[in-house]
N, C-alpha and C positions, 0 to 999 in steps of 0.2 A: 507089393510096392506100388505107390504109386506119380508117375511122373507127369509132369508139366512141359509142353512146347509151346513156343512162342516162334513167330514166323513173321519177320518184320518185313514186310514184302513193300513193295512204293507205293502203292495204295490201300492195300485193307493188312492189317495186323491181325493175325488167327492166335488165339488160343484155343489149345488142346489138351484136358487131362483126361488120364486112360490106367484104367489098373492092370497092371502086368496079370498076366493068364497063360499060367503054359506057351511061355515063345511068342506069346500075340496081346492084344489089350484089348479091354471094353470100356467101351468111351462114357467119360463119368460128364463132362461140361466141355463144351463148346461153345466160343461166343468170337464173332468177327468186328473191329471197329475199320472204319473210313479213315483214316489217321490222314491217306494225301500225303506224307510224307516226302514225294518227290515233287509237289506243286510248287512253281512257282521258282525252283530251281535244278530243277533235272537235267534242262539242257543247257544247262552253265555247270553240272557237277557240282551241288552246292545245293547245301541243305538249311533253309530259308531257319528263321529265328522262330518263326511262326510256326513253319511245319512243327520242328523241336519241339516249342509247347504241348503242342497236339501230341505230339507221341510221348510227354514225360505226363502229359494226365491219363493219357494209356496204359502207359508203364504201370502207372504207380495204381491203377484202377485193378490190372493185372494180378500185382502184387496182393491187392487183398484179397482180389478171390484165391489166387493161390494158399495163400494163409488158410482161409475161411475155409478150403479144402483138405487140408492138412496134405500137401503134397510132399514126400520126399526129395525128390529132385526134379531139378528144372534145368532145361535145355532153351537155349532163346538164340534166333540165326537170324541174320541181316544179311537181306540181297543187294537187287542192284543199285538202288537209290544210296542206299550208305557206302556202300563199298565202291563205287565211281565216286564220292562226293569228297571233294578236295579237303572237306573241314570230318571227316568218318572219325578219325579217333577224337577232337571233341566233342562229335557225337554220343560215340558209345562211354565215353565215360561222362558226361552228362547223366546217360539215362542213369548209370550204374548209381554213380552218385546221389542221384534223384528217389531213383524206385527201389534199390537195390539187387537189380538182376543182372548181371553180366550176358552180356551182349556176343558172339562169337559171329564173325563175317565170312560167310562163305562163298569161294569162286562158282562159277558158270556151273562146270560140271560138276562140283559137287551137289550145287539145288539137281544140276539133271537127272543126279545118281538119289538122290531122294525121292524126287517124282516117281522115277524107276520104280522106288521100290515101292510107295505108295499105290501106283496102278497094277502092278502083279497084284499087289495084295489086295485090289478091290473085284476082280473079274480074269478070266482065264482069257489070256491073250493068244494063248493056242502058240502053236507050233512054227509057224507061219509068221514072218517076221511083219510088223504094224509100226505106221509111223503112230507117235506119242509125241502130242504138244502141249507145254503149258504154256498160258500166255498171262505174265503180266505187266505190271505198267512201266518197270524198268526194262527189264529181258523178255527175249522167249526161249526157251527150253525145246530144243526138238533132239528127240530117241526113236534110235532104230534098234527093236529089240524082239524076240519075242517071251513066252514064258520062263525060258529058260536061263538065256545071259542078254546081254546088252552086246552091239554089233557097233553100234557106233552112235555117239551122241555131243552135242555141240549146243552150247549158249548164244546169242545174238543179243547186243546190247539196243534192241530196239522194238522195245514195250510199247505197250499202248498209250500210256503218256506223253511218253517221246512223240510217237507217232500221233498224237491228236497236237501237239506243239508244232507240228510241221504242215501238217496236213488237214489236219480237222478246221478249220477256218472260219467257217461259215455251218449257220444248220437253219435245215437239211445241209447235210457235207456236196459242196458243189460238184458238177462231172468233171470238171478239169482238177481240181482236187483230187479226185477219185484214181483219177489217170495217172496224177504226178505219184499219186503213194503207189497206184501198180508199179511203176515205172522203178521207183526208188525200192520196192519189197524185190522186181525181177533181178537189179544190180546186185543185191545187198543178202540175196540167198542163195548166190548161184552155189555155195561148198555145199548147201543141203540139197540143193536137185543134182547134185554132181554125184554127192554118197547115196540117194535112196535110189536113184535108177540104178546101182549096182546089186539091190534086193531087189524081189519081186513083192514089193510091198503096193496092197492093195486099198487097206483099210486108214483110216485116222481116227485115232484117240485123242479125245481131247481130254481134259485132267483140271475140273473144277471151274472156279473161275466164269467164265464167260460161258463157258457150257453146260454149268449148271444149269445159266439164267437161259439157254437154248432150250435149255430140254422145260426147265418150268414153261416159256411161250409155248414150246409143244404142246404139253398135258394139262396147259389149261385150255388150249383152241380143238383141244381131238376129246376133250373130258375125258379123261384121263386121270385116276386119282394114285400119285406118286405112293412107292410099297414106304413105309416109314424107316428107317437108317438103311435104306436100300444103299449098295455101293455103287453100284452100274443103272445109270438112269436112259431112260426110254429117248431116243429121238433118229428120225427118218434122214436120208439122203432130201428125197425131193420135199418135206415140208421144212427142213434144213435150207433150200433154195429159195421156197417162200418165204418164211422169216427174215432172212436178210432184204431179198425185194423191197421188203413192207419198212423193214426198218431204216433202210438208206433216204428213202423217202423224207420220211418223218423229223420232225424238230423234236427237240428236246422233251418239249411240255406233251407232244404226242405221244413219243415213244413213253412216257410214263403210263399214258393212261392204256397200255395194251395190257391185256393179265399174262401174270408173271414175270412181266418186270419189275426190279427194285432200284430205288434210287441211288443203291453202291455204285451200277452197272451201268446206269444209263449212258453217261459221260462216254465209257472206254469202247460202246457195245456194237459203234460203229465202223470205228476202223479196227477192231477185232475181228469182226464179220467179214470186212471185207478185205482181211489179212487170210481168214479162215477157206473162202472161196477160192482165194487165188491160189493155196496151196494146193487145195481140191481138185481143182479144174488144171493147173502145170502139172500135176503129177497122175491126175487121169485115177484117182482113186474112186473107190466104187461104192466105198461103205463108212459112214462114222457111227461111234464110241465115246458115252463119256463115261466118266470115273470121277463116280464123287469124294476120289481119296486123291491127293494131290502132294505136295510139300509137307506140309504140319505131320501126316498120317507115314509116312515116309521117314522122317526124322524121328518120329517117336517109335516106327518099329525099328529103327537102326540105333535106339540109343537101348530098346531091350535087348536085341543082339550084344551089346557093349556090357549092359549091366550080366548078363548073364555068363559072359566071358570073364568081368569082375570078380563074379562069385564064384566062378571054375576054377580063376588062379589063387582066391583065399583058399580055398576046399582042398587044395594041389598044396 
């Protein structure tokens, strides 16, 4: 069989198709659009006329490749930006209307329990319990888990979107800028250093996203040539500490021209970084993690888990 996911996140829209294989899938087509979805109105809760467009020539661009693939089923989830946005159900039935793909809106910890399952599935978390963060431009996703079960996990409605609408002001992102977002990340997290000092949690995972585009600055500055559908990508604590350095720095039109960055990233990749640092350094952890399996990779092993349960109760 083969399934389709769609991952309507506030900034990049993933698609994912993968043919069922024994309990697991192999990924047939992958392709991410910049939709910006939450531009323009994310911190009014409100999903601009424009943004819409942008995501119903997504949709519908979606649609054909799904066709052209002959997918049996599709799964399509809507995060933060739909699901806070005061106009969400004319939203999703927009698109439906539009493209014809039915839209389902998922809470906090449901995206967390997907990531979940995306990062086990990409690299062995071991024994030892690991913080796991996604970050994107409505929410951030933070898991305390290790290979085994999940210990505790919580959403935060303050994406990198958000957070460049409040904070990002200026580029280079000014020091007093800089200060105000420590200041407002120490208030605004204190339930997540409240739960991880109850583990002995060491390590950070990060889970796509901005950490992809970490690890590419990495292995393009150390020559380093990335393994190809690698799930667990290469990157250091202390050139970790470099990269940010270079990038708070840096203006816009800078930060492009460093190798491996891409234009998706540029915009969020600062006060991501220096979202990512501060967790590092409050919590005193020793080691990061990324995992190129995130959301999308997560909901498609959780909809084989489903289809498989499907086929158990026709066989029963």
């Amino acid at each position: 069989m083969r399934i389709a996911v769609i991952d309507l996140g506030t900034n990049t829209f993933h698609l994912l198709i993968g043919d069922l294989l024994e309990g697991n899938f192999t990924e047939v087509l992958k392709k991410k659009v910049a939709v910006k979805i939450g531009e323009g109105g994310i911190s009014s809760d409100f999903i601009t006329d424009e943004a819409l467009e942008r995501a119903i020539l997504t949709m519908k661009e979606y649609h054909k490749i799904i066709e052209k693939n002959k997918v049996d089923r599709v799964f399509a989830t809507a995060t933060s930006a739909i699901r806070n946005a005061k106009n969400s159900q004319e939203v999703i039935a927009k698109l439906k209307e539009e493209s014809g793909i039915s839209v389902r809106v998922i809470d906090g910890l449901q995206e967390a329990d997907y990531i979940y399952i995306g990062v086990k599935n990409a690299l062995d978390i071991g024994t030892k319990p690991a913080l796991i963060m996604d970050i994107g431009g409505g929410s951030i996703e933070f898991i305390v888990g290790n290979t085994e079960e999940v210990f505790w996990r919580r959403s935060f409605e303050i994406g990198g979107q958000r957070l460049i609408d409040q904070f990002h002001l200026h580029d280079p992102i000014a020091t007093n800028e800089q200060a105000a977002l420590i200041s407002y990340l120490e208030k605004h997290l204190q339930p997540l250093f409240d739960e991880v000092n109850l583990y002995s949690v060491d390590t950070l995972i990060g889970s796509s996203g901005t950490f992809d585009t970490l690890s590419d600055i990495y292995c393009a500055k150390n020559g380093i040539e990335r393994v190809l559908n690698a799930t667990e990508l290469p990157l250091t604590t202390i050139e970790f500490e470099q990269i940010v350095d270079d990038l708070i720095l840096k203006n816009k039109e800078d930060r492009l021209k460093i190798p491996g960055m891409i234009s998706l990233r540029v915009d969020m990749i600062v006060v991501a970084v220096i979202l990512v640092r501060f967790i590092m350094r409050k919590l005193a952890l020793q080691g990061i993690r990324v995992s190129s399996y995130a959301l999308k990779e997560g909901l498609l092993l959780s909809m084989v888990d489903q289809i498989n349960e499907e086929n158990d109760i026709l066989k029963g």
